[in-house]
mmCIF file as gemmi writes it, N, C-alpha and C atoms, coordinates in Angstrom:
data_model
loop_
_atom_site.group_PDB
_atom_site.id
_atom_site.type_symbol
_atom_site.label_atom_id
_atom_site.label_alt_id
_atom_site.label_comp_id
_atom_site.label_asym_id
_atom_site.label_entity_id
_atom_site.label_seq_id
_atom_site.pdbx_PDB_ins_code
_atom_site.Cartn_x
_atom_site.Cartn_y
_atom_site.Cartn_z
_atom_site.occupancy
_atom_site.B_iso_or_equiv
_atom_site.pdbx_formal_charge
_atom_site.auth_seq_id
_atom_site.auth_asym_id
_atom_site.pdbx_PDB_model_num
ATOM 1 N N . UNK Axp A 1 ? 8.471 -16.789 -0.772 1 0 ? 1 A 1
ATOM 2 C CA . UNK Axp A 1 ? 7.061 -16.505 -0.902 1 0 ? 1 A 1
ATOM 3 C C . UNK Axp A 1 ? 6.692 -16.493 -2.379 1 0 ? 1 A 1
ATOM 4 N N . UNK Axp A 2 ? 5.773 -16.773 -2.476 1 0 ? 2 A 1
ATOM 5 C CA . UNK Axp A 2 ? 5.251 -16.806 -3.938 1 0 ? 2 A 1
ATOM 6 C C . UNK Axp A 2 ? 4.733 -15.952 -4.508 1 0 ? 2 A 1
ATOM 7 N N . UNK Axp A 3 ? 4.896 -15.307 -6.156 1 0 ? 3 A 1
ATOM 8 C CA . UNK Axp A 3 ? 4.523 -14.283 -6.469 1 0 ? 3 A 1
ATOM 9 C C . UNK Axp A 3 ? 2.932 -14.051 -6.524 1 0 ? 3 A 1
ATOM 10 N N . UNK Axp A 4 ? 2.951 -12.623 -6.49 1 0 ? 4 A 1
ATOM 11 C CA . UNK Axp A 4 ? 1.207 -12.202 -5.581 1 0 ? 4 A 1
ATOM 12 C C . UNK Axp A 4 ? 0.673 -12.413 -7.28 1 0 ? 4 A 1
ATOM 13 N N . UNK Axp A 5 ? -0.967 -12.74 -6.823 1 0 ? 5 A 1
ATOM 14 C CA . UNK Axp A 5 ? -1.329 -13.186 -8.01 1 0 ? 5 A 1
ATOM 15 C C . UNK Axp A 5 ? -1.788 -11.66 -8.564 1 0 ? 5 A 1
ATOM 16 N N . UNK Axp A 6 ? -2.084 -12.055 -9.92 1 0 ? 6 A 1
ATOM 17 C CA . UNK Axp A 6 ? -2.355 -11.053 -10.865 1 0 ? 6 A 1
ATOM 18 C C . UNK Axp A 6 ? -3.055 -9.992 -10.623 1 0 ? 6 A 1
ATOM 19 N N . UNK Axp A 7 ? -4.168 -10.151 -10.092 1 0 ? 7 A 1
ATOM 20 C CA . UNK Axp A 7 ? -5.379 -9.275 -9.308 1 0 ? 7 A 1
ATOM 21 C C . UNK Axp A 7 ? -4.712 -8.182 -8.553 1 0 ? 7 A 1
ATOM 22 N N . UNK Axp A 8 ? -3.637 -8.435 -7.704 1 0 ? 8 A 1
ATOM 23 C CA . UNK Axp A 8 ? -3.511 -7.687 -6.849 1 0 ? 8 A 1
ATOM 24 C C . UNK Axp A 8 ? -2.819 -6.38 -7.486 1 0 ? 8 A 1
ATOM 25 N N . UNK Axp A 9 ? -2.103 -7 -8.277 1 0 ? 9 A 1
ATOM 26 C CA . UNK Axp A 9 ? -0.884 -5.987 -9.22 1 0 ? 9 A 1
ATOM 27 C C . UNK Axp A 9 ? -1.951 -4.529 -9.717 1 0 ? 9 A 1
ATOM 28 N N . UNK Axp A 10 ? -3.752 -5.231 -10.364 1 0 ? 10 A 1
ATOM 29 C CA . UNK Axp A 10 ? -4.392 -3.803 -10.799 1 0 ? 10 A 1
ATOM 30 C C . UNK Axp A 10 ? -5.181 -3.506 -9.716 1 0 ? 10 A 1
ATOM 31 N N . UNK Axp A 11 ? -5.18 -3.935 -8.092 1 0 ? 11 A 1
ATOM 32 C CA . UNK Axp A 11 ? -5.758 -3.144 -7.221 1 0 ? 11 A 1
ATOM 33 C C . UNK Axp A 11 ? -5.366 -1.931 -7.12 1 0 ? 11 A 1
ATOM 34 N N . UNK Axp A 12 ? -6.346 -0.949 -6.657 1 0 ? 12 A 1
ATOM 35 C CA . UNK Axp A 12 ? -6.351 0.284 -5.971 1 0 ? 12 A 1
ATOM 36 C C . UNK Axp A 12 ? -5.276 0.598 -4.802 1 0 ? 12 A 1
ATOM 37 N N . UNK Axp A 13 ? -5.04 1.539 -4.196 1 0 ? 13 A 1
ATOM 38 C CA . UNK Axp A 13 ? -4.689 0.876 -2.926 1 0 ? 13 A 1
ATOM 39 C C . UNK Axp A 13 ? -5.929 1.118 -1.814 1 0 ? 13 A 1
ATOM 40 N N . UNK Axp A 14 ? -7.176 1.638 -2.039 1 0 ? 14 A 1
ATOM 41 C CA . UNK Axp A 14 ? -8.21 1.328 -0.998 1 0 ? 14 A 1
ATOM 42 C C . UNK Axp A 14 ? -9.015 0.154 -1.182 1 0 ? 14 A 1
ATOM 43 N N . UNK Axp A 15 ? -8.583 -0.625 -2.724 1 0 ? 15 A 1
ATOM 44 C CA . UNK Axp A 15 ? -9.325 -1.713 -2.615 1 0 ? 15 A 1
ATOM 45 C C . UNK Axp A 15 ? -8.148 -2.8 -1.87 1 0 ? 15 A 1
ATOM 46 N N . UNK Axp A 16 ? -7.159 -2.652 -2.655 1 0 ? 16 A 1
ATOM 47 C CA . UNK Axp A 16 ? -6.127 -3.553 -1.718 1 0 ? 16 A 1
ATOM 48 C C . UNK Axp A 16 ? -6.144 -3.298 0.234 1 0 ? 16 A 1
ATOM 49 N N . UNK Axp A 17 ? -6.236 -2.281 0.543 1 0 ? 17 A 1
ATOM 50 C CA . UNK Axp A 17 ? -5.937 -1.745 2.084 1 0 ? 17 A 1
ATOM 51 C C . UNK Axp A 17 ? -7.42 -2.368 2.604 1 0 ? 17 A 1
ATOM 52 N N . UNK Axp A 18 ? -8.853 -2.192 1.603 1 0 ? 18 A 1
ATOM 53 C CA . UNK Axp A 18 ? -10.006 -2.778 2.081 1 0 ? 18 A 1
ATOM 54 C C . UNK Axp A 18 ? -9.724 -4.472 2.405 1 0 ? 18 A 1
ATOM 55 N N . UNK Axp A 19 ? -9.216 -5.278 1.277 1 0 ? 19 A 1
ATOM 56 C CA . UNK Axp A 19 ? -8.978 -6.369 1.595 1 0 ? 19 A 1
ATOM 57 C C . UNK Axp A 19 ? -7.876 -7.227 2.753 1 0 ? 19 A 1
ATOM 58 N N . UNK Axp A 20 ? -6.884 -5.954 2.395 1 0 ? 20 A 1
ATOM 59 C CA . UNK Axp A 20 ? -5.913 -6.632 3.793 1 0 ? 20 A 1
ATOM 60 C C . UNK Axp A 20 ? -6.94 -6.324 5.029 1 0 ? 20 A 1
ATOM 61 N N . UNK Axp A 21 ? -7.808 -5.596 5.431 1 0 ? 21 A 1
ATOM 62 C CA . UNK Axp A 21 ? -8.301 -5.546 6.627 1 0 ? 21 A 1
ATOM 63 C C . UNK Axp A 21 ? -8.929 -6.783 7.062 1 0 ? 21 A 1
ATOM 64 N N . UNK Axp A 22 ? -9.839 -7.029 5.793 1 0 ? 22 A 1
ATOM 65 C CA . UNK Axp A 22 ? -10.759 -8.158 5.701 1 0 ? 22 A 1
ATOM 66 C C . UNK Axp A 22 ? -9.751 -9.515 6.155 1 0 ? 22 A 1
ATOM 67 N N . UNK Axp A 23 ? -8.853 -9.355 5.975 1 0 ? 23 A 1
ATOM 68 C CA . UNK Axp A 23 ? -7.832 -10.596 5.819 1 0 ? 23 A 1
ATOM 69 C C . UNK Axp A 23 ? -7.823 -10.339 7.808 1 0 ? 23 A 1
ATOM 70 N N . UNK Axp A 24 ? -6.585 -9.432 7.883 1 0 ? 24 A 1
ATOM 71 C CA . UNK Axp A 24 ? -6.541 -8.904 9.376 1 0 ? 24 A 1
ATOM 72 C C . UNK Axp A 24 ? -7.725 -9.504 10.299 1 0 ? 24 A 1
ATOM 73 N N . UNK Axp A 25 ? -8.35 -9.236 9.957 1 0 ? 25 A 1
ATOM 74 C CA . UNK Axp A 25 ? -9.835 -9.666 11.362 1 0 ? 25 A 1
ATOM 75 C C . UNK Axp A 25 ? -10.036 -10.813 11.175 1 0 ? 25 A 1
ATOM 76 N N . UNK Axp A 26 ? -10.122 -11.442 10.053 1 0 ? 26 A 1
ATOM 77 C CA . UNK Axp A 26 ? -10.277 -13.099 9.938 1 0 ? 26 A 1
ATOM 78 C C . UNK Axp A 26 ? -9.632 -13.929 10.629 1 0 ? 26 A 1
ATOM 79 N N . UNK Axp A 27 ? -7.798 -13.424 10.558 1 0 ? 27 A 1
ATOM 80 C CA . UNK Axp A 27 ? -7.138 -14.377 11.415 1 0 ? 27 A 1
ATOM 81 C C . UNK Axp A 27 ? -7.059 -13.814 12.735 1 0 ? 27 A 1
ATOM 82 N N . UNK Axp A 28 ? -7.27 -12.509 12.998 1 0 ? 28 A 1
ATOM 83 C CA . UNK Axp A 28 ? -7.481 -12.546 14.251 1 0 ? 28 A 1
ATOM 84 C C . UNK Axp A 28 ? -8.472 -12.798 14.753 1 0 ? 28 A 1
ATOM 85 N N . UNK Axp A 29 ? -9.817 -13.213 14.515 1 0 ? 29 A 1
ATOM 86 C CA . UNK Axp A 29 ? -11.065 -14.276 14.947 1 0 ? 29 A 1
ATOM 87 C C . UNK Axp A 29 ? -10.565 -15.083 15.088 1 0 ? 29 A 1
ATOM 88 N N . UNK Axp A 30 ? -9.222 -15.751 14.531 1 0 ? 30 A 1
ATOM 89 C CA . UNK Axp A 30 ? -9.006 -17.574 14.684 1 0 ? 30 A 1
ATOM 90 C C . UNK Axp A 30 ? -9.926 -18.501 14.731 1 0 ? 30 A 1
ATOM 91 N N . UNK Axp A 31 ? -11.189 -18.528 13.649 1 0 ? 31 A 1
ATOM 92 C CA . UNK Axp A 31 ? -11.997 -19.247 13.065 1 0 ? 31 A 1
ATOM 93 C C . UNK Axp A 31 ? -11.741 -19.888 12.069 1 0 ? 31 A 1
ATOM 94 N N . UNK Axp A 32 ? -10.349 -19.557 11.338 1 0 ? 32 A 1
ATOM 95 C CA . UNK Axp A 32 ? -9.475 -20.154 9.863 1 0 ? 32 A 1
ATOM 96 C C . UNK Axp A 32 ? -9.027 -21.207 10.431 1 0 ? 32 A 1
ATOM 97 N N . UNK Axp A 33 ? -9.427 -22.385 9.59 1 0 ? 33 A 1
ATOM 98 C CA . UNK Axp A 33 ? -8.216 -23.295 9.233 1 0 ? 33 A 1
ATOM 99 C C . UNK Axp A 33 ? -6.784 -22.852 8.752 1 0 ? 33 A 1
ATOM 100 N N . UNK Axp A 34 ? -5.832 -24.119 9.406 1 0 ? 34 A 1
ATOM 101 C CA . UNK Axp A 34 ? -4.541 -23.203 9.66 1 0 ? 34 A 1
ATOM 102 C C . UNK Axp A 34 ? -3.686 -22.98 7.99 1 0 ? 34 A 1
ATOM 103 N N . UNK Axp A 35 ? -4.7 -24.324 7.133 1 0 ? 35 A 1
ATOM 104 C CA . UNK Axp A 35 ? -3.93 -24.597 5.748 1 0 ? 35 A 1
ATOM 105 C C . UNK Axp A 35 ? -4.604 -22.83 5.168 1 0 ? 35 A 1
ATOM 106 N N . UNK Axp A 36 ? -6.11 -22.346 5.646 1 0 ? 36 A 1
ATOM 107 C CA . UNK Axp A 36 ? -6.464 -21.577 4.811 1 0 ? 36 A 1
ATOM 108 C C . UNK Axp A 36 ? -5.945 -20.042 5.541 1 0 ? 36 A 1
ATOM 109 N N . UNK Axp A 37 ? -5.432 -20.288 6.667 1 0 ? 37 A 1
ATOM 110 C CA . UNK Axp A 37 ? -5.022 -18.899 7.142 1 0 ? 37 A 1
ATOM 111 C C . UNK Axp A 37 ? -3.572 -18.892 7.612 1 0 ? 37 A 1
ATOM 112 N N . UNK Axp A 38 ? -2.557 -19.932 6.559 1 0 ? 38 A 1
ATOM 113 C CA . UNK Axp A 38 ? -1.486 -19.648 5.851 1 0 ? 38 A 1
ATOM 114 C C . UNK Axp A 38 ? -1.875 -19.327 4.61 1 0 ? 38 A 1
ATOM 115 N N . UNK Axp A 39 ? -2.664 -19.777 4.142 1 0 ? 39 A 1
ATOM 116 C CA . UNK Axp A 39 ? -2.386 -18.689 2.305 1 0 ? 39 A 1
ATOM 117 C C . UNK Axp A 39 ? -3.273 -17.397 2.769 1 0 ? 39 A 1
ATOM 118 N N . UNK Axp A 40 ? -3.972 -17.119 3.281 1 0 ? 40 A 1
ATOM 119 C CA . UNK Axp A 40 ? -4.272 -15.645 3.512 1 0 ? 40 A 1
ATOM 120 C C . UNK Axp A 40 ? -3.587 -14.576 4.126 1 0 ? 40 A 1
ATOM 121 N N . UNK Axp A 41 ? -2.361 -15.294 4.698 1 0 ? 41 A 1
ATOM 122 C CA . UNK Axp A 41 ? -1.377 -14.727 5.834 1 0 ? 41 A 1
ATOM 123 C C . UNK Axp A 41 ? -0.5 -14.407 4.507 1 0 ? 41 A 1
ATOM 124 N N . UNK Axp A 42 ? -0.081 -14.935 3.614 1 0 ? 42 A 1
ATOM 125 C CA . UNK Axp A 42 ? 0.718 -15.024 2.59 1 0 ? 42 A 1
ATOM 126 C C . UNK Axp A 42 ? 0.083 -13.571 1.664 1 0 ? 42 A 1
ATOM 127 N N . UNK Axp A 43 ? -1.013 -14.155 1.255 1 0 ? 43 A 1
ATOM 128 C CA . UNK Axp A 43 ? -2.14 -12.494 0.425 1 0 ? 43 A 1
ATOM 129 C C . UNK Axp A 43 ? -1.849 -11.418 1.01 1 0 ? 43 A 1
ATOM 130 N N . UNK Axp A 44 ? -2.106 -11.57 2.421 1 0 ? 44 A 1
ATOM 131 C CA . UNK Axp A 44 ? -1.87 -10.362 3.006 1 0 ? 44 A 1
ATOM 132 C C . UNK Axp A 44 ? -0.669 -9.828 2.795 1 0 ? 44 A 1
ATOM 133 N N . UNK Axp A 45 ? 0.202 -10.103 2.66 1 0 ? 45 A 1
ATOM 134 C CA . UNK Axp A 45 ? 1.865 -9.93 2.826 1 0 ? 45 A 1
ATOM 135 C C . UNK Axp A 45 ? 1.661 -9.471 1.38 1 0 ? 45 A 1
ATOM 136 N N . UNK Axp A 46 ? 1.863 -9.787 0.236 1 0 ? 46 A 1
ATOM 137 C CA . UNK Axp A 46 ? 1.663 -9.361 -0.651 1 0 ? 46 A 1
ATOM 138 C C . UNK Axp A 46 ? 0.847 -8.209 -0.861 1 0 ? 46 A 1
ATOM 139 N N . UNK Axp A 47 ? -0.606 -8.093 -0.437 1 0 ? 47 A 1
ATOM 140 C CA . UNK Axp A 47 ? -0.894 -7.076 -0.38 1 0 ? 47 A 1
ATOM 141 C C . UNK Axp A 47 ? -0.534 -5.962 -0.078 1 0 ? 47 A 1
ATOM 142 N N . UNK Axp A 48 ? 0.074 -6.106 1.687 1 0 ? 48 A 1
ATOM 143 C CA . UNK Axp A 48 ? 1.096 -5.029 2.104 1 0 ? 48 A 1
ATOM 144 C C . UNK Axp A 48 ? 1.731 -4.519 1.103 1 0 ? 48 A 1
ATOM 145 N N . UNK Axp A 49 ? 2.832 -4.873 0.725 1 0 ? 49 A 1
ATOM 146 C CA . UNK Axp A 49 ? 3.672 -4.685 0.175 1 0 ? 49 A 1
ATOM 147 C C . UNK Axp A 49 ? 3.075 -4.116 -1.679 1 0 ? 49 A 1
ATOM 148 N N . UNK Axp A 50 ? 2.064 -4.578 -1.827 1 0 ? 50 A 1
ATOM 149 C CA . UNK Axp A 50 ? 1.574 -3.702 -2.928 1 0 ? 50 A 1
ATOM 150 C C . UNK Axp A 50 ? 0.99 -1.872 -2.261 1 0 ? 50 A 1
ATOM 151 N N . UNK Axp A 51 ? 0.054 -2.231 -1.352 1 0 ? 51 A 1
ATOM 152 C CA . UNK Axp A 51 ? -0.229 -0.845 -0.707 1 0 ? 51 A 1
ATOM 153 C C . UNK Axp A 51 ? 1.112 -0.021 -0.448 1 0 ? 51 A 1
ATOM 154 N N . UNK Axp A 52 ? 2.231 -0.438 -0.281 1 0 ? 52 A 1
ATOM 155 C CA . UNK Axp A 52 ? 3.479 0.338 0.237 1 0 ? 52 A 1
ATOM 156 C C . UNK Axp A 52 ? 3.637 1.232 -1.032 1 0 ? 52 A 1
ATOM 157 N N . UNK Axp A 53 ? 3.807 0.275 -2.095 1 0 ? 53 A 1
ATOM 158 C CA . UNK Axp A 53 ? 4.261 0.747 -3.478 1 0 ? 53 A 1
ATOM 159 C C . UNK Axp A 53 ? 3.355 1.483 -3.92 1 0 ? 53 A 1
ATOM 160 N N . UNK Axp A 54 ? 2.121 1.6 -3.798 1 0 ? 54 A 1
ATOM 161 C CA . UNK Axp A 54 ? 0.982 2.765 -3.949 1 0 ? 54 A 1
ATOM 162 C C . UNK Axp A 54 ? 1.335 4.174 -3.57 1 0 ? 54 A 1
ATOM 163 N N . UNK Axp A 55 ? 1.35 3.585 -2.257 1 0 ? 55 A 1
ATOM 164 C CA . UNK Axp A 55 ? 1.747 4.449 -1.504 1 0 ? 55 A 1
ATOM 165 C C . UNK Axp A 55 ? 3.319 5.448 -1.55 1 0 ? 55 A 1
ATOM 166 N N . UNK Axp A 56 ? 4.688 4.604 -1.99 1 0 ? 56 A 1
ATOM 167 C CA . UNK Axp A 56 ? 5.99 5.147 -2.353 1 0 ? 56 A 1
ATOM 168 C C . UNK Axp A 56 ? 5.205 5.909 -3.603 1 0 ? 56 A 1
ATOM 169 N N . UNK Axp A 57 ? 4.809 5.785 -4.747 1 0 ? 57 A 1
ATOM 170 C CA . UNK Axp A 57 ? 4.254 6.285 -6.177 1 0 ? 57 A 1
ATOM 171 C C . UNK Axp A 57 ? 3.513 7.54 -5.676 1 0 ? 57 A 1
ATOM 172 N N . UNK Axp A 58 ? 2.568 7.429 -5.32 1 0 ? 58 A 1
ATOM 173 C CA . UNK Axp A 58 ? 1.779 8.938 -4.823 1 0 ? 58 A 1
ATOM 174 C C . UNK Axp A 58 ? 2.337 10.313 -3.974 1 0 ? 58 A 1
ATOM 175 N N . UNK Axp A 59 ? 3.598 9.517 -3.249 1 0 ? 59 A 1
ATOM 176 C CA . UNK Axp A 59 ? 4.418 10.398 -2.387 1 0 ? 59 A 1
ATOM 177 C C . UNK Axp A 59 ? 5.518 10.6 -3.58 1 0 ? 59 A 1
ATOM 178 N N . UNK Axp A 60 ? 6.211 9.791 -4.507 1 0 ? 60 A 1
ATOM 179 C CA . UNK Axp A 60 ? 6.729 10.601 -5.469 1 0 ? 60 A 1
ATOM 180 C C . UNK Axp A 60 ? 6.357 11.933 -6.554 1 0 ? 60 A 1
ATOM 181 N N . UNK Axp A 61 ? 5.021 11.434 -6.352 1 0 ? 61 A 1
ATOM 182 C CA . UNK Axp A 61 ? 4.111 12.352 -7.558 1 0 ? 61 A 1
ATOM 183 C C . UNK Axp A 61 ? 3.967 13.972 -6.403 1 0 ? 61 A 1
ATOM 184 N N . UNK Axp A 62 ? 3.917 13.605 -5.116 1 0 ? 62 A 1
ATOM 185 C CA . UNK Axp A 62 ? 3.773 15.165 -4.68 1 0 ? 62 A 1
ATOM 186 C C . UNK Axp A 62 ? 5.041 16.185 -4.454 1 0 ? 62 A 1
ATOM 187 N N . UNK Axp A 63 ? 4.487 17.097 -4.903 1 0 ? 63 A 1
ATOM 188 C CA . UNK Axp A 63 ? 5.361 18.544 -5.545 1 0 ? 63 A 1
ATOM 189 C C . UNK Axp A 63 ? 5.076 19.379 -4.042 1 0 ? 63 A 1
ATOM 190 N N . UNK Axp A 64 ? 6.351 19.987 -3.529 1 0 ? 64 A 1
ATOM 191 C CA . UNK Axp A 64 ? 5.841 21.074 -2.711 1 0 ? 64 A 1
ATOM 192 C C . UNK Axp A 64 ? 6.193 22.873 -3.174 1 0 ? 64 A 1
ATOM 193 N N . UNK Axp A 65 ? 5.187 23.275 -3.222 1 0 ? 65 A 1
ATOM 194 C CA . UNK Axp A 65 ? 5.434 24.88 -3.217 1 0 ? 65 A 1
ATOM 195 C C . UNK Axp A 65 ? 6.105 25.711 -1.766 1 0 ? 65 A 1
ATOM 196 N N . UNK Axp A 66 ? 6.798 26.62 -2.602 1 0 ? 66 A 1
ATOM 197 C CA . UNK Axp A 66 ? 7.99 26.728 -2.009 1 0 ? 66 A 1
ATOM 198 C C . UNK Axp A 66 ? 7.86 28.308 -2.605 1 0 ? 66 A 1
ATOM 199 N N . UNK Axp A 67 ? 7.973 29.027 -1.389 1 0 ? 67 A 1
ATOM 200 C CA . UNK Axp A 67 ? 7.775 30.662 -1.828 1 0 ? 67 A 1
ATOM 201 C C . UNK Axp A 67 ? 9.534 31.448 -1.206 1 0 ? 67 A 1
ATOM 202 N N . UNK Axp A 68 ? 9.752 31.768 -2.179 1 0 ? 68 A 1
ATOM 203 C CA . UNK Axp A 68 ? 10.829 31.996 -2.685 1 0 ? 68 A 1
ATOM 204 C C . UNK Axp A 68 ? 11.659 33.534 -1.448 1 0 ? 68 A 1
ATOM 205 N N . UNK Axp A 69 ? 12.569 33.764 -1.358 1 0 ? 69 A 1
ATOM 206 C CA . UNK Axp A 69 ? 12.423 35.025 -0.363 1 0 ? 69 A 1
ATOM 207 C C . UNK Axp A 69 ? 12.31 36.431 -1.329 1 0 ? 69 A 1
ATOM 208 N N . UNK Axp A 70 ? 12.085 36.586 -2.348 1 0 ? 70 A 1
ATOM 209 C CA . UNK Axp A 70 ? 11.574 37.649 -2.994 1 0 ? 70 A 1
ATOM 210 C C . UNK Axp A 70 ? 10.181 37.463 -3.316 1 0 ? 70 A 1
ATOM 211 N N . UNK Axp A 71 ? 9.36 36.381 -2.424 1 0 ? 71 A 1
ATOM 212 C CA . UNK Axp A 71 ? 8.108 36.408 -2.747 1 0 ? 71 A 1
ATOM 213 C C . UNK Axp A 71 ? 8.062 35.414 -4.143 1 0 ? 71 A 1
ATOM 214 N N . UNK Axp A 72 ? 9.068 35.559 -4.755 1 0 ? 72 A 1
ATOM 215 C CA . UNK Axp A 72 ? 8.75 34.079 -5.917 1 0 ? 72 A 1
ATOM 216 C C . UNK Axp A 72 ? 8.069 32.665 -5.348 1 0 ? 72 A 1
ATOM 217 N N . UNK Axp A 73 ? 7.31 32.516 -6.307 1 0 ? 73 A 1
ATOM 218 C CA . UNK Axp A 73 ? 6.685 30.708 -6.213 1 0 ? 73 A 1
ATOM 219 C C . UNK Axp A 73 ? 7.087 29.72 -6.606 1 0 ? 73 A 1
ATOM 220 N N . UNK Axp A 74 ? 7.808 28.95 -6.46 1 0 ? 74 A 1
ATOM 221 C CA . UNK Axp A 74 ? 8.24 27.579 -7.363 1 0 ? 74 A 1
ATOM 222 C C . UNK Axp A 74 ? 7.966 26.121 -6.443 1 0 ? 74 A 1
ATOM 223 N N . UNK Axp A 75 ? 8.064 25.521 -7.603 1 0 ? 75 A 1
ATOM 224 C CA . UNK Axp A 75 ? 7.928 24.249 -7.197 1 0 ? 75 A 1
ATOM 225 C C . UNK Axp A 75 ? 8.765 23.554 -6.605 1 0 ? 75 A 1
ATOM 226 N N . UNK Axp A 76 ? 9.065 22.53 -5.936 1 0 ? 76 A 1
ATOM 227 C CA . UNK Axp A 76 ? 10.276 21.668 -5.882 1 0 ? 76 A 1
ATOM 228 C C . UNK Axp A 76 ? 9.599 19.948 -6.157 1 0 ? 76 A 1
ATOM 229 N N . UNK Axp A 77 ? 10.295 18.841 -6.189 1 0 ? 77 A 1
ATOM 230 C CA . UNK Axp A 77 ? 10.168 17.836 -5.34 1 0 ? 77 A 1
ATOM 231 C C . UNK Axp A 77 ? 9.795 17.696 -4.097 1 0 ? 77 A 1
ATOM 232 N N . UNK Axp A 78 ? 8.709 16.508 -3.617 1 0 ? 78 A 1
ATOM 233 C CA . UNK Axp A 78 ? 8.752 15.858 -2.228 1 0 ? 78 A 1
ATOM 234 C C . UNK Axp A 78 ? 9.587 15.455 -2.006 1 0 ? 78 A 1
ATOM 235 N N . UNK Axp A 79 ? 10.512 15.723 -0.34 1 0 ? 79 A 1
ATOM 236 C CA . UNK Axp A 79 ? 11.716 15.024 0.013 1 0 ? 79 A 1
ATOM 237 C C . UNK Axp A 79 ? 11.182 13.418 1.017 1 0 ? 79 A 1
ATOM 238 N N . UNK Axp A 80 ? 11.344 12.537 -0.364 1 0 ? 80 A 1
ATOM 239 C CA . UNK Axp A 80 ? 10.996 11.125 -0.066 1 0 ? 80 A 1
ATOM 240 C C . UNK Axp A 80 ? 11.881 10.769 0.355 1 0 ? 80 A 1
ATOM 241 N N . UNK Axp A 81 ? 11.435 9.949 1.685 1 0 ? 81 A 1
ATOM 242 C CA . UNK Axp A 81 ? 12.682 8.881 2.669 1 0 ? 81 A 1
ATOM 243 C C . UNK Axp A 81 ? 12.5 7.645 2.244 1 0 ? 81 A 1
């Protein structure tokens, strides 16, 4: 597969997740030509896979509080799978 173009790399992930939808319903209308809904089938895939990585990043960044059995507060890490 070919690398996702530039654009996608500084999407959001609700602007990226907005566009894979847009993509999603298009080919499932099956109103695409098949040359133009293989490269959108392709975007999409890329996209995915950018939303994932949004998504892995934001679940690294969350911290859970964790109350201690003397009533202490601390922080820990999210236990990411």
């Amino acid at each position: 597969m070919a690398e996702p173009a530039a654009d996608i790399a500084t999407m959001s992930f609700e602007d990226a997740l907005s566009e894979l939808d847009r993509i999603v319903r298009a080919l499932e209308g099956g109103a695409t030509k098949l040359d133009d809904a293989i490269a959108a089938y392709e975007r999409g895939a890329h996209l995915k896979r950018h939303c994932e990585a949004k998504l892995r990043e934001a679940q690294a960044r969350v911290d859970r509080i964790v109350l201690g059995p003397d009533g202490s507060v601390s922080i820990e890490p999210a236990n990411i799978q």
